[in-house]
C-alpha positions in Angstrom: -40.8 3.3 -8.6 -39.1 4.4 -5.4 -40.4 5.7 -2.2 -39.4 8.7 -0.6 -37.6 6.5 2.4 -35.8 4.7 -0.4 -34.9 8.2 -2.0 -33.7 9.5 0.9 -31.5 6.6 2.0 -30.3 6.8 -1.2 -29.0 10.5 -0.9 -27.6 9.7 2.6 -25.2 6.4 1.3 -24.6 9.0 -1.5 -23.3 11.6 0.6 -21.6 9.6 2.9 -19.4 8.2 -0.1 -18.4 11.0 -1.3 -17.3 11.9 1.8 -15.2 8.8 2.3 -13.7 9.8 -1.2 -12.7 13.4 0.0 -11.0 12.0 2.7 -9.0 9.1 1.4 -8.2 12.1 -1.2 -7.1 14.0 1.7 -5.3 11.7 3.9 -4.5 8.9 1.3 -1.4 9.1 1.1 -0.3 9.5 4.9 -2.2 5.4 5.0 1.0 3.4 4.7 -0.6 0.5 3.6 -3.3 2.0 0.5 -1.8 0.8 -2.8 1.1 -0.8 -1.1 -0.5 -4.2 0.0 0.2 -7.9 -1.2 -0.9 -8.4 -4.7 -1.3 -5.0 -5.6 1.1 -4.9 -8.8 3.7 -1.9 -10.4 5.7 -2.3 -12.7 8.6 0.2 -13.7 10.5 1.3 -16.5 12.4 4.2 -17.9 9.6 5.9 -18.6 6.9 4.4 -18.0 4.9 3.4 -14.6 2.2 0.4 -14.5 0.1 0.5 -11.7 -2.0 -2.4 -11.2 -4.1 -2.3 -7.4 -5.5 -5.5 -7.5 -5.6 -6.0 -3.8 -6.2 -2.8 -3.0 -9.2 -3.0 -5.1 -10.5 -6.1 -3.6 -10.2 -4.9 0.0 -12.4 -1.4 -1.3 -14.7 -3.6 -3.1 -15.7 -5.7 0.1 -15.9 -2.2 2.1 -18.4 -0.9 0.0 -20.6 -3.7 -0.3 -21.0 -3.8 3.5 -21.6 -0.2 3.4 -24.4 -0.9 0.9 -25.8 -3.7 3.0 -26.2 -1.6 5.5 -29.0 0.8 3.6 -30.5 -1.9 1.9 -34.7 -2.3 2.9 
């Protein structure tokens, strides 16, 4: 099913994700911009906060798929 080259560029892009995760946990919210850009959506009332990162999601999206592209055979 898969090689051992596949396997092991697989466990790379893995590790590499999660440590792009670890730090946009660490530093995410000294970004300015992260959940704050144009289109990203949040919606407050007395008690309750909707947060809608549209945007944000978008821009994230397109980051990983060129990070994917890159370890594709």
């Amino acid at each position: 099913m898969f090689g051992l080259g596949a396997f092991g560029k697989m466990l790379i892009l893995l590790g590499v994700l999660i440590v792009v995760v670890g730090l946009l946990l660490l530093f995410g919210e000294k970004i300015p911009w992260a959940g704050r850009l144009p289109g990203d959506i949040i919606m407050k009332k007395e008690k309750l906060t909707i947060y809608l990162p549209f945007t944000t999601c978008i821009v994230i999206s397109i980051l990983l798929t060129l990070l994917f592209a890159l370890f594709r055979e």
